[in-house]
C-alpha positions as CSV (number, residue, x, y, z in Angstrom):
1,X,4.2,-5.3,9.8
2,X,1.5,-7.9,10.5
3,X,-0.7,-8.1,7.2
4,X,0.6,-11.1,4.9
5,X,-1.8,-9.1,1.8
6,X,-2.6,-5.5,1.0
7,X,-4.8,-4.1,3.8
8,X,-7.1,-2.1,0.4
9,X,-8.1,-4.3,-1.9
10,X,-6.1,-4.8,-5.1
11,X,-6.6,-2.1,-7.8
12,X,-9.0,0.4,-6.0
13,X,-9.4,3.8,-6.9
14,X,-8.4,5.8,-4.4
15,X,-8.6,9.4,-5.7
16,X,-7.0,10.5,-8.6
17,X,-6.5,6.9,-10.2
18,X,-4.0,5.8,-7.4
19,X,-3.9,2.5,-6.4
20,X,-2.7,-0.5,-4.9
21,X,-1.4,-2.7,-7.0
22,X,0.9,-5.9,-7.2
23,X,3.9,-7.2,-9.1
24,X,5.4,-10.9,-9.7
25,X,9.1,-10.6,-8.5
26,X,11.1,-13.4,-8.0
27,X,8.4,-15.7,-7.4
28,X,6.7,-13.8,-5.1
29,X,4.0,-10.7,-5.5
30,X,5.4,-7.9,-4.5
31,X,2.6,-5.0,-3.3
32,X,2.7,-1.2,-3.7
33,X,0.5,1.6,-2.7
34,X,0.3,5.0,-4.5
35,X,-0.8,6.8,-1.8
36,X,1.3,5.3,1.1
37,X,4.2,7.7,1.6
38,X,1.5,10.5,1.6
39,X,-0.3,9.2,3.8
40,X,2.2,8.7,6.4
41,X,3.2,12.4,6.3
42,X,-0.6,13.6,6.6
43,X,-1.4,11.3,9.6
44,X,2.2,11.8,11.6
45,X,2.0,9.1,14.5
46,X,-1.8,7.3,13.6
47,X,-2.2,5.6,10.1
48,X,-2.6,2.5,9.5
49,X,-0.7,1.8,6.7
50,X,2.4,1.2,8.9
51,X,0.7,-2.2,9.3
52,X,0.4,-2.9,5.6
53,X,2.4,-4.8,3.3
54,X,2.7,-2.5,0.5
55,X,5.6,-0.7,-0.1
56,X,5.5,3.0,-1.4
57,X,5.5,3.4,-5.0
């Protein structure tokens, strides 16, 4: 991982009103993406989500 923050910016539409989005936990903002997991299967070996913060939802 090498982003610190979301590599999408905070509450864009993606398609189909998924997201990325962010929650308070613990003191610290915890970030998820909607569409993450998906796209992981979709791009096998090349996405770059595998460099971003978020964590599935």
């Amino acid at each position: 991982m090498i982003a610190k923050r979301p590599l999408h910016p905070i509450e864009i539409d993606m398609h189909n009103g998924k997201t990325v989005f962010g929650e308070e936990k613990d003191g610290e903002t915890v970030y998820y993406c909607d569409i993450k997991e998906e796209q992981s299967k979709i791009a096998k070996d090349y996405y770059t989500c595998q460099y971003c913060v978020c964590k599935p939802s």
